[in-house]
N, C-alpha and C positions, 0 to 999 in steps of 0.2 A: 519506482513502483513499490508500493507497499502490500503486504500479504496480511489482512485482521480476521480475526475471528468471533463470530459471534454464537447465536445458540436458541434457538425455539425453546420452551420450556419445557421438564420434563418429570415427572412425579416421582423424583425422586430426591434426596438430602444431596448427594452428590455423582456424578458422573466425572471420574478425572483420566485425563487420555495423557500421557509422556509423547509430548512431540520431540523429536530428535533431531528434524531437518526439515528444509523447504527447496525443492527443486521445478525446475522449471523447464519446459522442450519445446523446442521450436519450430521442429520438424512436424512436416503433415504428418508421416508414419512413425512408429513406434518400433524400432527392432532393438528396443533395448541400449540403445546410444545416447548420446545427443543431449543428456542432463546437466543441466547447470545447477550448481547449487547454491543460494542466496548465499551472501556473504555474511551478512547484517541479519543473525538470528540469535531469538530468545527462545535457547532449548530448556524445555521444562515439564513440568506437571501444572497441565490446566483442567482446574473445574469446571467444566462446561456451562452450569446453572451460576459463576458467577458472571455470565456475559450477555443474561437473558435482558428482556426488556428491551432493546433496542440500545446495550450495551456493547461494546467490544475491545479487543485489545491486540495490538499489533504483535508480531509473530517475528515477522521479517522483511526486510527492505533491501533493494538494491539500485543499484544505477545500471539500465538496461541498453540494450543498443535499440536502434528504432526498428520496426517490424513486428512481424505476427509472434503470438505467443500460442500456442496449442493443447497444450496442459500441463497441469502443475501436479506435484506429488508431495505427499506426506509422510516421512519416515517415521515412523512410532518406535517407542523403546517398549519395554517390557511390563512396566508399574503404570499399568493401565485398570483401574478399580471402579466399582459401584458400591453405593450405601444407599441402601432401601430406609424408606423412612420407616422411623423408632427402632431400627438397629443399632445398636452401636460399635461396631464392628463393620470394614469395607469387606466387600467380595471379589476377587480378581475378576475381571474381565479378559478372556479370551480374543486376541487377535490376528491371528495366523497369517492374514494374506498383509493386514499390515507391518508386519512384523521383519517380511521377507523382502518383499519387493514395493511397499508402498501404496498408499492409497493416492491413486489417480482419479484424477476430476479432468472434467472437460474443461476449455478453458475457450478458445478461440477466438482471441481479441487481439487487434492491430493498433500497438502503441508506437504514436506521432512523433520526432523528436521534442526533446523538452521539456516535454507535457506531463505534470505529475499525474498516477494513478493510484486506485488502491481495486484491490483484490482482495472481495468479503467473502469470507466459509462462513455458509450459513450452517452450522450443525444441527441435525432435528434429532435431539436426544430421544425423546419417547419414540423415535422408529428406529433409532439404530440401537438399543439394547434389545436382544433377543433371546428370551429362555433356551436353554438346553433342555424341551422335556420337564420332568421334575426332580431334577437332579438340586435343586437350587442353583445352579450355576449360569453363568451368562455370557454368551457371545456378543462381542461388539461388532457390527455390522453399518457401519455409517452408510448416512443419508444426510446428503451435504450440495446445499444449494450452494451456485459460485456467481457470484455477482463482478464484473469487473466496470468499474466508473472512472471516466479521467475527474480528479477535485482541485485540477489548479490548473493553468495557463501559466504565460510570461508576456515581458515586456523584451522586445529586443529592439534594437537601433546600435547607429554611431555619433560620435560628436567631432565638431570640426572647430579650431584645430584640435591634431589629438595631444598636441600639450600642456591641452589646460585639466585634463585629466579632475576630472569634476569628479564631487559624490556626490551619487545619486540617490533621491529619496521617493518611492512609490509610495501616496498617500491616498488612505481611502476615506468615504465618508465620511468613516467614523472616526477618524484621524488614526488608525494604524498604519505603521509604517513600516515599508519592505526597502534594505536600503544595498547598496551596490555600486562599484565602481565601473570606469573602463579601463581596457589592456591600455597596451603603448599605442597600438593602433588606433584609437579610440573607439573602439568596439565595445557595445554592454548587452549583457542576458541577465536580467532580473526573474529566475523559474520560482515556482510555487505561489503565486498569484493568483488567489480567488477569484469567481468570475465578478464583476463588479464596474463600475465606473470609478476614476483615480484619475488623480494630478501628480505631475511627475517632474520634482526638483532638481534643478543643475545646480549644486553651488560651486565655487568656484573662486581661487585669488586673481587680485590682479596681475595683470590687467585687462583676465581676460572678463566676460558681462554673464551674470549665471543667469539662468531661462524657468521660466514655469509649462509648461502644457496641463490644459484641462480637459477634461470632457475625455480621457482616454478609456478606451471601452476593454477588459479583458474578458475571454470567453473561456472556458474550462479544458475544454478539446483544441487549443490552438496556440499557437504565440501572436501575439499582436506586434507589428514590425512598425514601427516610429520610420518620418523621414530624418533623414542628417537633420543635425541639430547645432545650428552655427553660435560659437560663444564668443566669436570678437566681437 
């Protein structure tokens, strides 16, 4: 699973949020427990307006077990700022609830084994900065659309015998290629495969015969399971 972030635009020069962490729960309820925390994060200082457009940028990734996900959480640091256009000078932004316990989003999505996903934060900057009054000052108040997509599939099968222990090449139309071996057993999982039609190479030394399959169809929400694949 991958966690990206993106941004509705917002009239401003910059909006930049210090992400800290990306966690994730599993559980229906929430009593405070039960947080995992991505492994695979890029903690930092993001300008929110540089990921408008139908831009984005990845946060964090992990390798999850299969099952339901319930919602994800945002730990924010401290150097969380706005710059109004023609100032030149940022303004703190205020974040108090992120700051302490995290900005929780709904999440509610059942990931397949295998199955790549990605998990978009949509950030609506022009609704989450909020005047203080007129004090100048500003409260960050996020409004955060969460999109969650499976964008890959796989190929799975075996090959028989498992001696001849072939590499494998998943080719797609456009001749890219996704490539992969099997265990001892002759078992293969080819993950992160686009949905698409592919032809899929056995090579192989002698003496055992390497194979082609065509017409192999991948779906994005699934693994596609090949029958045994005989290479004498």
């Amino acid at each position: 699973m991958e966690v990206r972030l993106t941004d509705s635009p917002g009239d401003y020069d910059e909006v930049n949020i210090d992400i800290r962490s990306v966690q994730i729960h599993r559980e229906a309820t929430d009593d405070g427990t039960g947080w995992t925390t991505l492994e695979h994060i890029t903690p930092g200082v993001y300008n929110l307006l540089d990921f408008a457009n139908g831009r984005d940028t990845l946060l964090a990734s992990a390798t999850l077990p299969a099952g339901r996900i319930s919602q994800i959480r945002l730990v924010l640091g401290e150097n969380n700022t706005l710059k109004l256009k023609g100032e030149p000078n940022r303004r703190p932004l205020t974040t108090p609830s992120g700051q302490t316990s995290g900005l929780k989003l709904q999440i509610n999505a059942d990931l397949k084994s295998d199955v790549t996903y990605v998990v978009l934060l949509d950030f609506d900057a022009a609704k989450s900065i909020v005047p203080r009054g007129n004090s100048g000052q500003y409260n960050l108040k996020p409004v955060i659309r969460t999109l969650t997509q499976a964008i890959a599939g796989g190929i799975r099968g075996n090959v028989t015998p498992a001696a001849a222990k072939p590499g494998i090449l998943v080719i797609s139309a456009a001749n890219d290629t996704i490539g992969g071996f099997t265990d001892d057993a002759g078992r293969f999982l080819i993950k992160g495969v686009p949905a698409g039609i592919y032809k899929v190479q056995f090579s192989v030394t002698e003496p055992y015969q390497g194979k082609e399959l065509t017409n192999i169809v991948v779906t994005n929400d699934q693994i596609t399971e090949l029958p045994t694949v005989n290479l004498d």
